[in-house]
LUMROZA-159006 format. One line per field, with one value per residue (C-alpha): residue number from 1; residue in one letter; y, x, z. Coordinates in nm, 4 decimals, m for minus. Layout:
N
pos = c(NUM; ...)
code = c(a; ...)
Y = c(Y; ...)
X = c(X; ...)
Z = c(Z; ...)
# end
This chain:
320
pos = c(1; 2; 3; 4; 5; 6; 7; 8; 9; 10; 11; 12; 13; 14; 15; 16; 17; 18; 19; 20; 21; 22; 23; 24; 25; 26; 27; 28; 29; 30; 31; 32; 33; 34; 35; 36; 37; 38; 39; 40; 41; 42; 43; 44; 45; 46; 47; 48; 49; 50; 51; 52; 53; 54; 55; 56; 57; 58; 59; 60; 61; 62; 63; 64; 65; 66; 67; 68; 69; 70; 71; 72; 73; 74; 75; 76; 77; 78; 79; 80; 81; 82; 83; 84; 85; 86; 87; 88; 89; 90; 91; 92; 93; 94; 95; 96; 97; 98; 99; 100; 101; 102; 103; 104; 105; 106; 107; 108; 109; 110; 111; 112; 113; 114; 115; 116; 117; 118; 119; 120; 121; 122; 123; 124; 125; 126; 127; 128; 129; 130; 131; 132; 133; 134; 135; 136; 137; 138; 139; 140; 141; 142; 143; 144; 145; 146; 147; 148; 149; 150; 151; 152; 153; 154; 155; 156; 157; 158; 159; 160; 161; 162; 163; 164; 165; 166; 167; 168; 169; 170; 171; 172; 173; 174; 175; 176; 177; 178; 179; 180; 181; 182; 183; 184; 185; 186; 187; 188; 189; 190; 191; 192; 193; 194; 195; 196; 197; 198; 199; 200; 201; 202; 203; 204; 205; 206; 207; 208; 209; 210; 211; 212; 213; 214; 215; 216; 217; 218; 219; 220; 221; 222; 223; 224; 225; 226; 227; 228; 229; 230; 231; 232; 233; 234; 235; 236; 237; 238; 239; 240; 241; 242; 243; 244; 245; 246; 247; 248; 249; 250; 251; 252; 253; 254; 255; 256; 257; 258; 259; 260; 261; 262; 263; 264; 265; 266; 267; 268; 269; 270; 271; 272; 273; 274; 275; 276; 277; 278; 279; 280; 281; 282; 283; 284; 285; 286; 287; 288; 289; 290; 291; 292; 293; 294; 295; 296; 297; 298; 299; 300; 301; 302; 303; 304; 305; 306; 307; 308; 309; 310; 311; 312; 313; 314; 315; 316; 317; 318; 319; 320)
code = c(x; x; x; x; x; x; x; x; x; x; x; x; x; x; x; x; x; x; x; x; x; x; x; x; x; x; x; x; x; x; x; x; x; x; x; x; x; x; x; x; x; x; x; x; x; x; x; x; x; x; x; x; x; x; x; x; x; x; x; x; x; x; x; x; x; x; x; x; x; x; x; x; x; x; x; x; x; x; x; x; x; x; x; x; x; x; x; x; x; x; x; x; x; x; x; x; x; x; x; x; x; x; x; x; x; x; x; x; x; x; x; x; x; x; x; x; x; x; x; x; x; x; x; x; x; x; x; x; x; x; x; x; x; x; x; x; x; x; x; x; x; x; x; x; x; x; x; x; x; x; x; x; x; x; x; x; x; x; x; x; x; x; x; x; x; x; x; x; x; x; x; x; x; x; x; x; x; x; x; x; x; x; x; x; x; x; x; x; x; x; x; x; x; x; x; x; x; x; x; x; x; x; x; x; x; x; x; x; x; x; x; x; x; x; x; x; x; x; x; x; x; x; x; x; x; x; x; x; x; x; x; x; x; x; x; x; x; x; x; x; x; x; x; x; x; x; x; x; x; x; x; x; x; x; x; x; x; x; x; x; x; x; x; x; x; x; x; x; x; x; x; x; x; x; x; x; x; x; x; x; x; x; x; x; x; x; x; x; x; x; x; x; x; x; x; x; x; x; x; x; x; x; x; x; x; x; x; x; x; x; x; x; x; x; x; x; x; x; x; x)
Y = c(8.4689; 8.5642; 8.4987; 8.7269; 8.7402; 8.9959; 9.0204; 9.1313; 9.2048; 9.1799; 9.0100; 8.7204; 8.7034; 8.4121; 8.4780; 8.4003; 8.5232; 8.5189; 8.3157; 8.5272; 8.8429; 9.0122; 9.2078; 9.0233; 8.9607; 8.7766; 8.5845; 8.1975; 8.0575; 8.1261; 8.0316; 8.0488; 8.1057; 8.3553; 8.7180; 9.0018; 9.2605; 9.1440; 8.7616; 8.8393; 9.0340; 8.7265; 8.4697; 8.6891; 8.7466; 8.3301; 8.2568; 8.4776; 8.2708; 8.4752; 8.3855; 8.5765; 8.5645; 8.6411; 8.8320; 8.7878; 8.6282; 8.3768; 8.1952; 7.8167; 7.7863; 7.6967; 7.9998; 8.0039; 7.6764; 7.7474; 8.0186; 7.8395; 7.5509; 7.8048; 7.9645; 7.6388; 7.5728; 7.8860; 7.8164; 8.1391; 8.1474; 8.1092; 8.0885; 8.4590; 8.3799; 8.3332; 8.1269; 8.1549; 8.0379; 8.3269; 8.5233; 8.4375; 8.4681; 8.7875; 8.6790; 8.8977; 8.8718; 9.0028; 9.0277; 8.9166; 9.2019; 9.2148; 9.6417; 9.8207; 9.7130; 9.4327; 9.4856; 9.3715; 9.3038; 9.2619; 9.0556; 9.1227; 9.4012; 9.2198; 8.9706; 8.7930; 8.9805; 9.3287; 9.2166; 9.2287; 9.4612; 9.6281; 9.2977; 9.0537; 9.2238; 9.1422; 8.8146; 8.9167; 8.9279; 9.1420; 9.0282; 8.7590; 8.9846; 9.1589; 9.4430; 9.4910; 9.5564; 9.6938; 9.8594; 10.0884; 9.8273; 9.6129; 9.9300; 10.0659; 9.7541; 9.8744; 10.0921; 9.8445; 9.7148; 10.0906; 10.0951; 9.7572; 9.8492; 10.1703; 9.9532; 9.7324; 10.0181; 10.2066; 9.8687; 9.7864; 10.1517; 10.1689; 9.8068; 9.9895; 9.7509; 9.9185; 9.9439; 9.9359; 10.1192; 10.0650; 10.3288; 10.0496; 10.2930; 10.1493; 10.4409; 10.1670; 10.0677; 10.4147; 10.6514; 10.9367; 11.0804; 11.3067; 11.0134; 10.8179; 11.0568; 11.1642; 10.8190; 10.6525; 10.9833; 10.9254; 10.6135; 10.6557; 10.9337; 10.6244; 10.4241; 10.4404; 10.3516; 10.4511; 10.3382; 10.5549; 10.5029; 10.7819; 10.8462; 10.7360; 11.0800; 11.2894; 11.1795; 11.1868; 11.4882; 11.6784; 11.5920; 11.3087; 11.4707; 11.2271; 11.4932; 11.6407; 11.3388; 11.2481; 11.5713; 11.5608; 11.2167; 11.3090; 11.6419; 11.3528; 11.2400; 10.9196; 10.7728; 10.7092; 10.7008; 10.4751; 10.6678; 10.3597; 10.5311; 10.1936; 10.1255; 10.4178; 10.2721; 10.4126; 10.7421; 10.7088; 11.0192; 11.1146; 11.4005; 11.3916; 11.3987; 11.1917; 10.8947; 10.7797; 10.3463; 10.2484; 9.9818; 9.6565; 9.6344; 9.3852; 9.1192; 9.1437; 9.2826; 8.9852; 9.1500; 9.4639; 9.3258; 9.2319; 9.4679; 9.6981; 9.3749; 9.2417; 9.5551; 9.5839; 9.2361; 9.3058; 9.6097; 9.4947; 9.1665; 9.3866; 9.6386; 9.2798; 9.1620; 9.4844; 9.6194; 9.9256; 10.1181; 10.1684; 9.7691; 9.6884; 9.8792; 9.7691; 9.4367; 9.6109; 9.6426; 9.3042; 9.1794; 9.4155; 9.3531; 8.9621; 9.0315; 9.2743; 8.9116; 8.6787; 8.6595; 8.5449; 8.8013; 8.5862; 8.2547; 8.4094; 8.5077; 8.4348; 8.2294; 8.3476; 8.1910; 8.2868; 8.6129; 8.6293; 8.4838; 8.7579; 9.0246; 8.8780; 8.8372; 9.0963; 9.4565; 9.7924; 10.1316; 10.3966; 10.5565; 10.9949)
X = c(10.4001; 10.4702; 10.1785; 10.0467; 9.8313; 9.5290; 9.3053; 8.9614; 8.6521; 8.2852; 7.9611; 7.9093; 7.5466; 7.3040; 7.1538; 6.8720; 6.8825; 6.5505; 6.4860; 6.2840; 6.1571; 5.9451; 5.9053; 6.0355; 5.7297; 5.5576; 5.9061; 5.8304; 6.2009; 6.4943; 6.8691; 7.0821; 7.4547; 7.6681; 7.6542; 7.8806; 8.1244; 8.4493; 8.3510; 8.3145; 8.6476; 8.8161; 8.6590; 8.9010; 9.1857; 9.2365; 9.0934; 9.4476; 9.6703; 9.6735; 9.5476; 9.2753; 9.1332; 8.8155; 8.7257; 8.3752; 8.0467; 7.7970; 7.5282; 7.5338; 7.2106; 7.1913; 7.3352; 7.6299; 7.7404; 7.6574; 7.8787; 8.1792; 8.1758; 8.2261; 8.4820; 8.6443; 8.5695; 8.7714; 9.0389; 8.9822; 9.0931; 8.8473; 9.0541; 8.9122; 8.5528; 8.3645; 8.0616; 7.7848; 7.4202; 7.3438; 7.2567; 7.1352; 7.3385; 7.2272; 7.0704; 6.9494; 6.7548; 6.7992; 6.5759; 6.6136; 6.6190; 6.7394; 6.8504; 6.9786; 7.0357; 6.8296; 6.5875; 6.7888; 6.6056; 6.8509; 6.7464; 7.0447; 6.9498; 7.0942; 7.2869; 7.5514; 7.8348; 7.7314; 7.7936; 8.2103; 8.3630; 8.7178; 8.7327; 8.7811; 9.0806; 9.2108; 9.4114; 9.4445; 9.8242; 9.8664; 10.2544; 10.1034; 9.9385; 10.0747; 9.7418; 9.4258; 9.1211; 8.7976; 8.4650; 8.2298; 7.9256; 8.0253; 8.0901; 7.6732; 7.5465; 7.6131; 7.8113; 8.0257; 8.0963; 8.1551; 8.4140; 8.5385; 8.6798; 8.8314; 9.0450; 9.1617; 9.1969; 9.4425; 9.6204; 9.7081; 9.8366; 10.0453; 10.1604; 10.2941; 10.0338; 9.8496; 9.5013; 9.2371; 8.9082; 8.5728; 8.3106; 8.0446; 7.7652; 7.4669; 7.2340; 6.9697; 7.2030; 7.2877; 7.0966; 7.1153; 7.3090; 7.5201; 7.6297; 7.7098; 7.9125; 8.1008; 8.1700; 8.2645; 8.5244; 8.6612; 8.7333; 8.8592; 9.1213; 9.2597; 9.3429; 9.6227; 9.4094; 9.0345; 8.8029; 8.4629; 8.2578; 8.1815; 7.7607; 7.9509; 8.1862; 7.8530; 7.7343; 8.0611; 8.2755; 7.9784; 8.0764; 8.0912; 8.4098; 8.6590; 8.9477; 8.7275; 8.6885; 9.0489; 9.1670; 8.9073; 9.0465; 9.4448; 9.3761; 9.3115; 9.5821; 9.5202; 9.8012; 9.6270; 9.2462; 9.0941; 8.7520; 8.4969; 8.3163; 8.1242; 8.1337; 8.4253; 8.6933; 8.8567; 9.0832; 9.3769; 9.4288; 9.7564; 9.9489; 10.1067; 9.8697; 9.5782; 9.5699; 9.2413; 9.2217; 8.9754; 8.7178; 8.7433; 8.3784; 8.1193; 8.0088; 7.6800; 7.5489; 7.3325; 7.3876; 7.5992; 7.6155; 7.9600; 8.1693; 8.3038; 8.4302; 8.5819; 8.7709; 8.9078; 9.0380; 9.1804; 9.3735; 9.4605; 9.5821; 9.7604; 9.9482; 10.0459; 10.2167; 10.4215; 10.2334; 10.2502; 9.8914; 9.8092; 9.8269; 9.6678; 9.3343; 9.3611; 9.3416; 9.0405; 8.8535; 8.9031; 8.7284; 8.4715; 8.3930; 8.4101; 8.1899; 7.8925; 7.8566; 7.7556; 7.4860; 7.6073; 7.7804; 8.1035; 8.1103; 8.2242; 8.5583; 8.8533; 9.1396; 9.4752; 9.4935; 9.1004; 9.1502; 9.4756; 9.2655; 8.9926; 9.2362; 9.4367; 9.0917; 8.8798; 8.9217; 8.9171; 8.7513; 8.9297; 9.1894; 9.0409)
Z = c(9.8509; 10.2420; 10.4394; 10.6607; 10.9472; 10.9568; 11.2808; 11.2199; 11.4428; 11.3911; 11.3515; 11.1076; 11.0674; 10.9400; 10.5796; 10.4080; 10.0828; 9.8607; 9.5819; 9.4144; 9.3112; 9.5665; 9.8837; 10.1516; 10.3037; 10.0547; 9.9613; 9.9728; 9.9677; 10.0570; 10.0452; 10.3264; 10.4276; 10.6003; 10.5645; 10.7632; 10.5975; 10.7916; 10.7070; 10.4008; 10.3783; 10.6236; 10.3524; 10.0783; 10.2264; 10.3285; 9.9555; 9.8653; 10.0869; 10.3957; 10.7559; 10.9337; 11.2830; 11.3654; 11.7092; 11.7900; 12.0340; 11.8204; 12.0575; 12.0632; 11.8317; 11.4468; 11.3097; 11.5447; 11.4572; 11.0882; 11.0984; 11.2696; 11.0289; 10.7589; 10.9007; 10.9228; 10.6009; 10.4886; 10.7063; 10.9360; 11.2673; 11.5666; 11.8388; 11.9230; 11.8637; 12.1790; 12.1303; 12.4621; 12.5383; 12.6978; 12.4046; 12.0523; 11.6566; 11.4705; 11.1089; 10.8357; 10.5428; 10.1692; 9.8641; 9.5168; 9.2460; 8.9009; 8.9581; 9.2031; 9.5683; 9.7586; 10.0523; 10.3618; 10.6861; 11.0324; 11.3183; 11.5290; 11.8179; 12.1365; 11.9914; 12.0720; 11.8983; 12.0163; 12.3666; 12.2992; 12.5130; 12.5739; 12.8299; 12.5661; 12.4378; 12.7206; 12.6145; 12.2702; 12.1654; 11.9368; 11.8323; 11.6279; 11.4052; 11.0600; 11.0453; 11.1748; 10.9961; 11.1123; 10.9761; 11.1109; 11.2026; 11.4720; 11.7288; 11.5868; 11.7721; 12.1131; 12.3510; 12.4738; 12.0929; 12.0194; 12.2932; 12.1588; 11.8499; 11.9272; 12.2371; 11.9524; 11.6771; 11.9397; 12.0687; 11.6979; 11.6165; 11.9710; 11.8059; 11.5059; 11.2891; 10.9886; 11.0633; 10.7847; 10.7776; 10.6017; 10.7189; 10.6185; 10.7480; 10.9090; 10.9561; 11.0794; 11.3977; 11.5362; 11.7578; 11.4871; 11.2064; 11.4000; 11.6302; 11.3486; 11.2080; 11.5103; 11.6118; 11.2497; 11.2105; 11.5593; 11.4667; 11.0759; 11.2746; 11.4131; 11.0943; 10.8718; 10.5772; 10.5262; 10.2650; 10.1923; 9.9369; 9.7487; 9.8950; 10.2450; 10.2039; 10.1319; 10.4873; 10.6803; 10.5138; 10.3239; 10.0201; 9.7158; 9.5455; 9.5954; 9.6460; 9.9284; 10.0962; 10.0812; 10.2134; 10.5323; 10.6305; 10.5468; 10.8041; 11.0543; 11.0616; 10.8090; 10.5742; 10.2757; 10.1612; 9.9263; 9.7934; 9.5910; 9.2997; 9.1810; 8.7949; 8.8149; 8.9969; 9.3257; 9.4260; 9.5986; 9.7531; 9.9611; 10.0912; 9.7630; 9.5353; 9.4215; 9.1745; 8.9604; 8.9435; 8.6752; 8.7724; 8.6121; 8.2993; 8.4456; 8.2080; 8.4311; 8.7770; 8.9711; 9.4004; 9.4530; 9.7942; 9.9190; 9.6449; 9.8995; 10.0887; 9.8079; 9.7372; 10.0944; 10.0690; 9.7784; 9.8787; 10.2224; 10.0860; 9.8159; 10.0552; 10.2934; 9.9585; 9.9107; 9.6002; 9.5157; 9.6356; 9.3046; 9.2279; 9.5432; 9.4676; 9.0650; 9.2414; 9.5195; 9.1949; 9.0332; 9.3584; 9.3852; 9.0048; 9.1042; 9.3756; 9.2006; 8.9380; 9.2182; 9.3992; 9.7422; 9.9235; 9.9270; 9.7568; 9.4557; 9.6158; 9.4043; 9.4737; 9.3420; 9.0040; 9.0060; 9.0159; 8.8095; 8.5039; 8.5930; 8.5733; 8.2840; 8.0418; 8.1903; 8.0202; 8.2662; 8.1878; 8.0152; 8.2043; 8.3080)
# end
């Protein structure tokens, strides 16, 4: 395999994760680790043999050096993680529930991570890097986070590296709707790959029809989009034509939480490997399906021969 280099950005979070069934108020105990959508897509993509750095501020407190020891641990590269005493390491919490999606609760307003700013790209280099990916959360923590990621989504595309997209809306972080939706499509404009789910499309293109969603982002300007439709699979739609990827059958669903992360590792690690697009999201959904059976929101990333078994023994839905 030729290992590549992937930068991300973002804000690794502490967890606590409840250990049982009830609102989390009246939870008693609680389990906890790392949470954050580009950790948890950093914590696949190294698990597959590839490097990752990690651009981001943790404070010098408990969850800060929590979070650095695990990205040790996996291998991910800090030398773009800034850690300071000046302001604190966002954490969240997350219920325990046998259907649907968990309760999460953030504690992260002023943290450390939302203070990055176009400064710190300053001494970033971006020859060392194969792609960049990037989601829509870190930039709805704060102006300066906002402005950010769009400095590093335009450095990487006047780099000629792919950049990779994952609306990951956090209506709870933004002003209002309409910002979120003007600033998350200003920003998916600038990828070459976006990745909506399905419910995210109805928000940011006025629609859930996969085809409509494509065709929104491809007038932008975007290479290819990538549209999740859960316990269906993913759409690849492009300007020519649109492909249906059927999900991979779930012996059991324990935490949705972390799917969508799984699948972007999947396809970004995929597309670095010179798969076709089609085989990079058939492996997308092996993750996600991985992902949706655990209940931490990435321990139950696969290694390679992990997730070749999974794929090997594991049998899809019907082709539409």
């Amino acid at each position: 395999m030729n290992k590549k280099r992937i930068l991300t950005a973002g804000e690794p979070m502490g967890l606590f994760i409840a250990q049982e069934e009830a609102l989390l108020e009246d939870v008693r105990h609680y389990m906890t680790s790392v949470a954050g959508a580009e950790f948890n897509v950093a914590v696949g993509l190294t698990r597959l043999g590839h490097e990752v750095g990690y651009m981001t501020k943790l404070g010098t407190d408990p969850f800060g050096r929590q979070i650095v020891k695990m990205m040790n641990a996996n291998g991910i590269d800090t030398s773009l993680t800034t850690l300071t005493d000046q302001y604190r390491t966002g954490f969240m919490l997350k219920s325990k529930t046998s259907s649907g999606d968990p309760d999460i609760y953030y504690y992260r307003k002023g943290s450390a991570s939302s203070t990055l700013c176009p400064a710190d790209l300053d001494r970033l280099d971006l020859s060392q890097w194969d792609a960049v990916h990037v989601t829509g959360i870190l930039p709805a923590t704060s102006e300066t986070a906002l402005a950010a990621t769009i400095c590093l989504m335009k450095k990487a595309h006047a780099a000629g590296l792919p950049v990779f997209f994952d609306p990951n809306l956090r209506p709870q972080l933004w002003p209002d709707q309409a910002t979120m939706v003007q600033k998350i499509n200003e920003m998916a404009a600038l990828a070459d790959y976006v990745l909506p789910g399905e419910n995210e499309g109805k928000i940011l293109c006025g629609s859930a029809d996969p085809q409509v969603i494509g065709r929104f982002y491809l007038d932008l300007g975007v290479r290819a989009v990538i549209v999740k439709t859960g316990a269906d699979g993913a759409w690849i739609i492009r300007s020519s034509g649109s492909t249906h990827v059927p999900a991979f059958i779930a012996r059991e669903i324990v935490d949705t939480v972390g799917a969508g992360d799984g699948f972007a590792a999947g396809v970004i690690s995929g597309l670095m490997e010179d798969l076709s697009l089609e085989d990079a999201v058939v492996r997308g959904n092996a993750i996600g399906t991985i992902q949706i059976m655990h209940v931490s929101d990435n321990e139950g990333l696969p290694t390679r021969d992990e997730l070749a078994r999974f794929m090997q023994e594991t049998p899809r839905q019907p082709e539409k």
